[in-house]
MILUM-107303 format. One line per field, with one value per residue (C-alpha): residue number from 1; residue in three letters; z, x, y. Coordinates in nm, 4 decimals. Each point is the difference from the previous one (the first is absolute). Layout:
num	NUM, ... $
residuo	ALA, ... $
pz	Z, ... $
px	X, ... $
py	Y, ... $
This chain:
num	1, 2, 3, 4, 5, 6, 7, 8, 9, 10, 11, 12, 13, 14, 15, 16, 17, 18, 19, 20, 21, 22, 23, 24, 25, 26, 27, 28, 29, 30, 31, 32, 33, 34, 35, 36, 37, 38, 39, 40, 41, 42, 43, 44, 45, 46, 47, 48, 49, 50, 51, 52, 53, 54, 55, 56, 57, 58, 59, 60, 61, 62, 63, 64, 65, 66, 67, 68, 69, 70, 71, 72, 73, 74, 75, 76, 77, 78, 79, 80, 81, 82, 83, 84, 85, 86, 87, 88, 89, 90, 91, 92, 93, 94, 95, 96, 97, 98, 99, 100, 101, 102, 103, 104, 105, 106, 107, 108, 109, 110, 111, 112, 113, 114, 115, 116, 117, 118, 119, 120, 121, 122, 123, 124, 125, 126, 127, 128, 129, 130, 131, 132, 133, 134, 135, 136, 137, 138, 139, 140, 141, 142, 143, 144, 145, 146, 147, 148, 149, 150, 151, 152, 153, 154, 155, 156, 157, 158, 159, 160, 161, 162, 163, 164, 165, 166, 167, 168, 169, 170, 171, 172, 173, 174, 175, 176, 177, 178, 179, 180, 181, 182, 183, 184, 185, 186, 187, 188, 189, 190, 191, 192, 193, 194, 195, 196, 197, 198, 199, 200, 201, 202, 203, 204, 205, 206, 207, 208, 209, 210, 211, 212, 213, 214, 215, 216, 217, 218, 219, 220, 221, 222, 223, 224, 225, 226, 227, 228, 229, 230, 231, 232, 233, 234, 235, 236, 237, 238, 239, 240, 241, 242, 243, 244, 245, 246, 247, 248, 249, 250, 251, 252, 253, 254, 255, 256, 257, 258, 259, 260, 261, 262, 263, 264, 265, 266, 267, 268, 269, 270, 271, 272, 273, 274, 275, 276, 277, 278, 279, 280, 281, 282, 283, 284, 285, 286, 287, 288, 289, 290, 291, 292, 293, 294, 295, 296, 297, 298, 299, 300, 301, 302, 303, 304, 305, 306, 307, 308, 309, 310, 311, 312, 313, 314, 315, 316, 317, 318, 319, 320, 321, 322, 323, 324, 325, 326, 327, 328, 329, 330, 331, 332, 333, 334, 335, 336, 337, 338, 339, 340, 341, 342, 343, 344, 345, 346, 347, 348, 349, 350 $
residuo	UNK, UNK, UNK, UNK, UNK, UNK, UNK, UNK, UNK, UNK, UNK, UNK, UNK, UNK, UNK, UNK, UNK, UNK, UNK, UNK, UNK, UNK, UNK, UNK, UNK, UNK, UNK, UNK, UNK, UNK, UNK, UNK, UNK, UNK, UNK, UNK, UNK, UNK, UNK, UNK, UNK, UNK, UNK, UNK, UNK, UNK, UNK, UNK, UNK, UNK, UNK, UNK, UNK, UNK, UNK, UNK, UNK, UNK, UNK, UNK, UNK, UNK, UNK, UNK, UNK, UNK, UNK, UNK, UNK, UNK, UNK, UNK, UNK, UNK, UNK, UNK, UNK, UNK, UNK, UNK, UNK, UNK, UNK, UNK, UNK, UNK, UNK, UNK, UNK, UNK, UNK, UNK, UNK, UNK, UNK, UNK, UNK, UNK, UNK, UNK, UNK, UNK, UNK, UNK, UNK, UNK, UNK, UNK, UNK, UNK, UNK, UNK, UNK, UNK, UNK, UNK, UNK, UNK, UNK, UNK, UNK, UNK, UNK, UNK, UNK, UNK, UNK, UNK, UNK, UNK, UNK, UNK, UNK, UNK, UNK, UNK, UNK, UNK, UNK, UNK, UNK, UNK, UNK, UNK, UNK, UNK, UNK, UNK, UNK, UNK, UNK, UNK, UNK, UNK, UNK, UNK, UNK, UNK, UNK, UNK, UNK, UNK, UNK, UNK, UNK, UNK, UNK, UNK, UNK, UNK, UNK, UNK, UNK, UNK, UNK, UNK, UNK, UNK, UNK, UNK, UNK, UNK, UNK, UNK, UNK, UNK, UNK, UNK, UNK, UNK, UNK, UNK, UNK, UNK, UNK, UNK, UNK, UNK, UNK, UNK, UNK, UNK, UNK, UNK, UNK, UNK, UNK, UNK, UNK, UNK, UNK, UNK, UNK, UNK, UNK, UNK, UNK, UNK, UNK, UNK, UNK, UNK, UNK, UNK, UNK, UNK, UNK, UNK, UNK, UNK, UNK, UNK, UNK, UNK, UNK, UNK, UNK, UNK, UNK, UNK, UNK, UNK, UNK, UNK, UNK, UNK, UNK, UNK, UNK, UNK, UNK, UNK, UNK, UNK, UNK, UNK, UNK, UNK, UNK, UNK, UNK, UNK, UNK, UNK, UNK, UNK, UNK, UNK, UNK, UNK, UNK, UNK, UNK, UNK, UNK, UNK, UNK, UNK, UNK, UNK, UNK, UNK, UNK, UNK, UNK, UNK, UNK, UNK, UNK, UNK, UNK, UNK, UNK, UNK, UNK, UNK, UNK, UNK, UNK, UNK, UNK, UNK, UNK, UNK, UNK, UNK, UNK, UNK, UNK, UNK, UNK, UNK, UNK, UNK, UNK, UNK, UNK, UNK, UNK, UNK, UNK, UNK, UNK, UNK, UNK, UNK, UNK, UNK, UNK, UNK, UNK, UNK, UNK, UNK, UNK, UNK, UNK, UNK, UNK, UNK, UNK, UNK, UNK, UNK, UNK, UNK, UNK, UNK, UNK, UNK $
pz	-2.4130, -0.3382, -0.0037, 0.1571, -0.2758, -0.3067, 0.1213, 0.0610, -0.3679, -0.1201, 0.2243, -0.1717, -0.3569, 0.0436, 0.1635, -0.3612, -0.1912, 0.1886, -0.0242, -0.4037, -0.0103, 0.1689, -0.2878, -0.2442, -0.3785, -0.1108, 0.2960, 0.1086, -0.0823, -0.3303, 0.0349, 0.2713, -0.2327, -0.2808, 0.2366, 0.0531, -0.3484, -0.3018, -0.2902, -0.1230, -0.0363, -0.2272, -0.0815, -0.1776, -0.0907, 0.0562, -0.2448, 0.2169, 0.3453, -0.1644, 0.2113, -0.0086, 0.1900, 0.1769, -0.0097, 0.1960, -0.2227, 0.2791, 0.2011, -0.2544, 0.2061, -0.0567, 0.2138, -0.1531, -0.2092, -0.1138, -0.1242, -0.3681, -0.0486, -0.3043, -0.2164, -0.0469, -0.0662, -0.2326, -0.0071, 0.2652, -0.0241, 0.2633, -0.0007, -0.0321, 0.3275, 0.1735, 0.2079, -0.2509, -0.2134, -0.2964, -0.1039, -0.3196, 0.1231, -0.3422, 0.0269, 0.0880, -0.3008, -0.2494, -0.2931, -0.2778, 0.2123, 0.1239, 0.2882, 0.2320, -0.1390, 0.2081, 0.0632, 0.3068, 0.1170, 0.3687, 0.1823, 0.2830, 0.2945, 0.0742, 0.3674, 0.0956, -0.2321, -0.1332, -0.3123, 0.0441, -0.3477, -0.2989, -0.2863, -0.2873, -0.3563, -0.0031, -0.2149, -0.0460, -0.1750, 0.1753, 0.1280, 0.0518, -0.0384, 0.1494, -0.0163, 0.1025, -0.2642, 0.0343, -0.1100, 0.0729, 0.3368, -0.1677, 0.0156, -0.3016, 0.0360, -0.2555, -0.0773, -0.2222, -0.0702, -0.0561, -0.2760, 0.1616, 0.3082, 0.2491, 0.0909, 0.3953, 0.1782, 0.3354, 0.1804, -0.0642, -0.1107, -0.3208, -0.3771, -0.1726, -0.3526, -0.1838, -0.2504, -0.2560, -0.0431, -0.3017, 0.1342, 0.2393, 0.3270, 0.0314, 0.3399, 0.1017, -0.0626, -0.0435, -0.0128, -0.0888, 0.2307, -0.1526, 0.0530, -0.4041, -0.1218, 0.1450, -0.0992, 0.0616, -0.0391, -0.1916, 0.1984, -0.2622, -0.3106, 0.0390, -0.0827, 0.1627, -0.0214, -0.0326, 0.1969, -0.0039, 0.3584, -0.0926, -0.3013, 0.1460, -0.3172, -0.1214, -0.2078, -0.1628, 0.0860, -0.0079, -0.0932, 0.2359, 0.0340, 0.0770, 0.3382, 0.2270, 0.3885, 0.2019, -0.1763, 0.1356, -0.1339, 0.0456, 0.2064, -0.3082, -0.1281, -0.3329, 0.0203, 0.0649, 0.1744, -0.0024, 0.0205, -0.2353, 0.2240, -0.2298, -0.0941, 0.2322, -0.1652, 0.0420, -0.1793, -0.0269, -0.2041, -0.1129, 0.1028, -0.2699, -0.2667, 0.1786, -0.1323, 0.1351, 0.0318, 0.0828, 0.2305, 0.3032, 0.0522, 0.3396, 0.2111, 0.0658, -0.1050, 0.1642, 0.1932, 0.1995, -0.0985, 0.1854, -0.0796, 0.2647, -0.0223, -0.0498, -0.3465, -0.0004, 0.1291, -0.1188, 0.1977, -0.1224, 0.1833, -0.1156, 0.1372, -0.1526, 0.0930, 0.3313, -0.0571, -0.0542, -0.3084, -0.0189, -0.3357, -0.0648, -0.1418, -0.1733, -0.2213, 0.0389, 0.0874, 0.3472, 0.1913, 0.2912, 0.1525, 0.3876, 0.1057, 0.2178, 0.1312, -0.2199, -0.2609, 0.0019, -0.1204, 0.0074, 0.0939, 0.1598, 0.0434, 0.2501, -0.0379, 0.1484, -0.2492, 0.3169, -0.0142, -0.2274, 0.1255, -0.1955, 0.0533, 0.0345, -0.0155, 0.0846, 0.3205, 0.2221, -0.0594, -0.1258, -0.1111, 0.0900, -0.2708, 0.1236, -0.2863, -0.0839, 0.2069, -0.1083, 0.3428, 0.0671, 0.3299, 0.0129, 0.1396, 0.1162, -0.1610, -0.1108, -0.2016, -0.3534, 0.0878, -0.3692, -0.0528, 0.1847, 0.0820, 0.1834, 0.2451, 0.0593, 0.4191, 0.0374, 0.1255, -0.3464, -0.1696, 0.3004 $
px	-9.8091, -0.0689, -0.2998, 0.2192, 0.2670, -0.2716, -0.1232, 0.3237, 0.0824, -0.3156, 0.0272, 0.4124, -0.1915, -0.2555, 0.2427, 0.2463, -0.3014, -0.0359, 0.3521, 0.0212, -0.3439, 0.2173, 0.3294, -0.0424, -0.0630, 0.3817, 0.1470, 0.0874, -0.3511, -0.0071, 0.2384, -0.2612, -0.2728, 0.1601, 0.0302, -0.3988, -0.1237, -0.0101, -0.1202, 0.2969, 0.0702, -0.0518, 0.2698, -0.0506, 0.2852, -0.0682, 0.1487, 0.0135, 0.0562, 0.2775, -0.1050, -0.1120, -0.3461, -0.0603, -0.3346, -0.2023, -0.3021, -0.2064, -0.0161, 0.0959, 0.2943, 0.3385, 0.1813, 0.3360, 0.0881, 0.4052, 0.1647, 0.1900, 0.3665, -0.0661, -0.1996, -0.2344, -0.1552, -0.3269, -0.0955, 0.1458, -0.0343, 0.0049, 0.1836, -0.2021, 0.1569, -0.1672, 0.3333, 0.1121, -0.1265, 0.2029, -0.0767, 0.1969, 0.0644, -0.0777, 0.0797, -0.1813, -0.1868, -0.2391, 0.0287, 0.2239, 0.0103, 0.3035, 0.1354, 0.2293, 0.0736, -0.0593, 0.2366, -0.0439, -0.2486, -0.0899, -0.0287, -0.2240, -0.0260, -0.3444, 0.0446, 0.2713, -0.2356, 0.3365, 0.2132, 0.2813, 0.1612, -0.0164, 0.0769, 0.1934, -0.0288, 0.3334, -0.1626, -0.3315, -0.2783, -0.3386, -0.0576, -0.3959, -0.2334, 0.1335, -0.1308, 0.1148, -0.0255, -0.2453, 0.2062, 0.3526, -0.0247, 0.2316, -0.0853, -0.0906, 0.0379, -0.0557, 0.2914, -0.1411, 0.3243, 0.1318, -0.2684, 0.0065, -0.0951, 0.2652, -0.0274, 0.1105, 0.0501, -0.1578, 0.2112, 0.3603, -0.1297, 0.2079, -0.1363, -0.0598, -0.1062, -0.1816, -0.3141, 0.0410, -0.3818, 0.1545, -0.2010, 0.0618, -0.2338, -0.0499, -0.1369, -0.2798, 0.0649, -0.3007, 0.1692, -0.2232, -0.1020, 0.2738, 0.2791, 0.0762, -0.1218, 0.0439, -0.2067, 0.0999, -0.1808, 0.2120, -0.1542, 0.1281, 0.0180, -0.3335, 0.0846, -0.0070, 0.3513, -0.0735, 0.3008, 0.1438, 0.0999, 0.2044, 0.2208, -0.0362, -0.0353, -0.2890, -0.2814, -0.1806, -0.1356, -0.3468, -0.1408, -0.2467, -0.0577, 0.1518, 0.0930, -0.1141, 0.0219, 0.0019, -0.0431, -0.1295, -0.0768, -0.3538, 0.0055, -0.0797, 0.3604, -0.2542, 0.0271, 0.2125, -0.1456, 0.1799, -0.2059, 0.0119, 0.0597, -0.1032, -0.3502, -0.2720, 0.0873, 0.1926, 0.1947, -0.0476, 0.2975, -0.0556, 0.3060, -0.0405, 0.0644, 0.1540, -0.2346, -0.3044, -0.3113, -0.2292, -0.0330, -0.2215, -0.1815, 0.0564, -0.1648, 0.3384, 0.3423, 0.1742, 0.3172, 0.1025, -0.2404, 0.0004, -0.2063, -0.1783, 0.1305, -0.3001, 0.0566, -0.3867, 0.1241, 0.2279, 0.0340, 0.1222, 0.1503, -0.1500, 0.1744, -0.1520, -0.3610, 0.0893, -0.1146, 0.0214, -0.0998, -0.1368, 0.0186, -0.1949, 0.2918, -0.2763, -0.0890, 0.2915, -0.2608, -0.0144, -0.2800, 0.0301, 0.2066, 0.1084, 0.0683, 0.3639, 0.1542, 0.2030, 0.2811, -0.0456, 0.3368, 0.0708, -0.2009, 0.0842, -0.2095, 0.0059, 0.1160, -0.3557, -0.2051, -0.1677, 0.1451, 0.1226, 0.2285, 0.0322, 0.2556, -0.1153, 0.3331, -0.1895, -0.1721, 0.2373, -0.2200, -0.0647, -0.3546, -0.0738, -0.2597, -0.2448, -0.0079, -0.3245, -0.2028, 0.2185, 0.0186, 0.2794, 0.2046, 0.2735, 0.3433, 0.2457, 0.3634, 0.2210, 0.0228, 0.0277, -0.1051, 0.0460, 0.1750, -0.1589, 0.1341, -0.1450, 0.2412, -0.1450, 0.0393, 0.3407, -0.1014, -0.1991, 0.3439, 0.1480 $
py	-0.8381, -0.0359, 0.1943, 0.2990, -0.0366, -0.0237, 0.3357, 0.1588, -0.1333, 0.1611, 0.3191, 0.0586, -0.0604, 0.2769, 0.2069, -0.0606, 0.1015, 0.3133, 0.0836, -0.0907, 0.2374, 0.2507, 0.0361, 0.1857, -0.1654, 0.0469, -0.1018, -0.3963, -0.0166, -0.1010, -0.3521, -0.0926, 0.0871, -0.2244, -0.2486, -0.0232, 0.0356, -0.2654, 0.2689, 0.1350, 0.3948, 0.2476, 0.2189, 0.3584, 0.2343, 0.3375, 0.1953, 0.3605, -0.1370, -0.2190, -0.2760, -0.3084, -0.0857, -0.3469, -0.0839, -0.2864, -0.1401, -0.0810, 0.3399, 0.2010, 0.1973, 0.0688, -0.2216, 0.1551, 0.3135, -0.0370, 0.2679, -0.0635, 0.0916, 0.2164, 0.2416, -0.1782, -0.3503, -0.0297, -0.3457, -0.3363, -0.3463, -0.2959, -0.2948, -0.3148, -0.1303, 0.3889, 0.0497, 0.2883, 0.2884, 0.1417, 0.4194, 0.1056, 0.3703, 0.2157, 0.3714, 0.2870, 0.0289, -0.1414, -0.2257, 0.1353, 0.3462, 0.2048, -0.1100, -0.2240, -0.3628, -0.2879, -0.2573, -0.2479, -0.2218, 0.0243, -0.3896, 0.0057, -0.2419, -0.0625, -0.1277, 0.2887, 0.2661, 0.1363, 0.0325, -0.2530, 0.0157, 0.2551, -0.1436, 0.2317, -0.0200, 0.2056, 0.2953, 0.1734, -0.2477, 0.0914, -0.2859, -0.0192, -0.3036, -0.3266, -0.3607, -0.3774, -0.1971, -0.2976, -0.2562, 0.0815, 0.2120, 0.2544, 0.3717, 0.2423, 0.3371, 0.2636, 0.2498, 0.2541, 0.1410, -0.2763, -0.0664, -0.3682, -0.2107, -0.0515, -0.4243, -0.0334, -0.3094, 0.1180, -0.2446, 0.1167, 0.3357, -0.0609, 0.1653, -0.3146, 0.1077, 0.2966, -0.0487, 0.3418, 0.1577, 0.1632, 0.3541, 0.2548, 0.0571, -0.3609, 0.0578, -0.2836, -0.3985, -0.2843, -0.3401, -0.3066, -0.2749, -0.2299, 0.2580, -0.0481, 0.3756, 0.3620, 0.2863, 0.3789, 0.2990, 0.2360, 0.3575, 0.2819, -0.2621, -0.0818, -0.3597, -0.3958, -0.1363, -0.4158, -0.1827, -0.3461, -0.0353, -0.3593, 0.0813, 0.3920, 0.1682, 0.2612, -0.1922, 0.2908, 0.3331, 0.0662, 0.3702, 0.0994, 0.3752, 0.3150, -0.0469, -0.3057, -0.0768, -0.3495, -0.3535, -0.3706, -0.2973, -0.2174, -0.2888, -0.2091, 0.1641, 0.0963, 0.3399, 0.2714, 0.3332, 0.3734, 0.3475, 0.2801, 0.3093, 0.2247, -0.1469, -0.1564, -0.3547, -0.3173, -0.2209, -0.3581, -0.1571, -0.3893, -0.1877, -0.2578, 0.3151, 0.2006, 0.2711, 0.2520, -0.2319, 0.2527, 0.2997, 0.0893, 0.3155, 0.0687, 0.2952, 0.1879, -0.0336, -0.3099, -0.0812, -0.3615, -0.2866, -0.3610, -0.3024, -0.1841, -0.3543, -0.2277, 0.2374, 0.1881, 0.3006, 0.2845, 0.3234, 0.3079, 0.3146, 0.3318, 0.2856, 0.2861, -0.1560, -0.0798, -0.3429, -0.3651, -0.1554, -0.3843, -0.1911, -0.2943, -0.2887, -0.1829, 0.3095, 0.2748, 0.2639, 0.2366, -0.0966, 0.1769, 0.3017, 0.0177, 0.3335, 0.0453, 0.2937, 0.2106, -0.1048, -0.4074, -0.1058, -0.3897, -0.3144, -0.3267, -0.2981, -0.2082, -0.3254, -0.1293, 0.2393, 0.1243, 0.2946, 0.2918, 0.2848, 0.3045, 0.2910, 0.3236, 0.2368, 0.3366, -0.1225, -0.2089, -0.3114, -0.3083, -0.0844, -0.3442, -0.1284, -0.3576, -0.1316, -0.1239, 0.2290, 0.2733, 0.1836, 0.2028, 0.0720, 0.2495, -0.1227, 0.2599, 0.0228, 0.2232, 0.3467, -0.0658, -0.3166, -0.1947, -0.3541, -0.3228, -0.3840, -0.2927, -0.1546, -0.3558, -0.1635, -0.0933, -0.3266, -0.0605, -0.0666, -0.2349 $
């Protein structure tokens, strides 16, 4: 008897594998294909499809692909418990370009793959680049027209607080390790806005160039890193000054950068080279380039280091970088596929 009822038990498994095989990727599939990983998800917004793709790490399918409840979302962020994924929705243009004015933030349930809340600023701001803070949990986003980021407490959905960047097109936000300083690259200004996230008041304003893109921040939290769009270059800015250190020569203009976090590695988007750049920490020189399909936009790390994943807007992809060995595998996404988050397991935060 018992040996008839294991093998009907293991006969109804097989035959719920078969069945999950069988549904289609943005079906009920996805919940049960949560339900059997412990990697997280990658999220990418996808700027043209105004959608948001749900990635699983392991195979490297979409498991989910939700549709956003405006025009259009650049850049998302996970919440560190992974139940929910925020995307400012920006307008149908670029930065400090004619064009519609953003004002909500779409709230996505990452179990039900579906926007469950938008959140409105009550007038047009742009919102684009959004972070949790590491030491209060609160969310930053930056409101360009607003000249300021917007300070959300994701769990009433309340505006808490504004920081002033004291510049327009304040459009991508580094905040340091402690959660103390904010950094913004200033697009059209071609300046660093320096932040003080506690008393939420504008430190200084660093001259950079004539017009900048992206910004991070080391692992160390020494150095600050934005990309001169106009020249094949990079800017490394010393937090201790507040000041250019130095610049790198890089073999094409960059775009996103992202340390790797044992802090040896930072890689740099290059979208007119259709490449990847990698900069040795330890000397602030490119050592190698990776080459990626066309228009690499932002990168994200993994929290690992295993792994980097690079946006590439004009190809529906994500390249997915080994870091180390430096191999690359192509994940598919969205059109215009362009901001990325890490959503860690649910069950890491329980």
């Amino acid at each position: 008897m018992t040996s008839h009822l294991t093998l009907t038990y293991v006969a109804s498994w097989f035959v719920t594998l078969a069945l999950f095989a069988s549904v289609p990727a943005t079906d009920s599939a996805p919940r049960l294909a949560r339900s059997m990983h412990a990697a997280g998800l990658l999220l990418v917004a996808n700027k043209a499809d105004r959608t948001l793709s749900v990635i699983e790490p392991r195979t490297g399918g979409q498991i989910a692909v939700v549709p956003e409840g405006g025009v259009t979302g650049h850049e998302v962020i996970a919440s560190p418990d992974g139940t929910r994924a925020f995307v400012p929705i920006y307008g149908d243009s670029g930065v400090g370009k004619p064009g519609t004015d953003g004002s909500t933030i779409d709230v996505i349930d990452l179990e039900t793959d579906a926007v469950i809340h938008t959140f409105d600023f009550g007038h047009g701001v742009r919102p684009h680049c959004i972070l949790v803070g590491p030491a209060d949990g609160l969310l930053y986003v930056t409101t360009e027209l607003d000249q300021a980021i917007t300070v959300i407490d994701p769990a009433t959905l309340q505006i808490v607080g504004t920081v002033p960047t004291g510049q327009p097109e304040s459009h991508m936000l580094a905040i340091s390790h402690d959660g103390k300083r904010g950094y913004t690259a200033n697009v059209g200004p071609g300046t660093v806005s320096v932040l003080d996230l506690v008393a939420r008041k504008t430190v200084t304003v660093i001259p950079v160039t004539t017009h900048v893109q992206r910004i991070s921040i080391s692992p160390n939290g020494r150095w600050v890193f934005t990309s001169d769009t106009e020249k094949p270059r990079l800017a490394v800015i010393d937090v201790a000054t507040n000041k250019i250190h130095r610049w790198i020569e890089m073999p094409g203009t960059g775009y996103g950068t992202a340390s790797t976090p044992n802090g040896k590695w930072l890689l740099v988007a290059m979208p007119d080279a259709k490449g990847v750049a990698v900069i040795d920490l330890a000397t602030l020189k490119v050592v190698k380039t990776i080459s990626v399909p066309a228009s690499p936009q932002e990168v994200l790390v993994r929290p690992d280091g295993d792994v980097a994943y690079v946006s590439c807007d004009a190809s529906h992809q994500v390249a997915e970088i080994h870091v180390g060995s430096w191999s690359v595998k192509l994940l598919e996404a969205g059109n215009g596929a362009d901001g990325l988050a890490w959503a860690p397991p649910v069950s890491a935060s329980k």
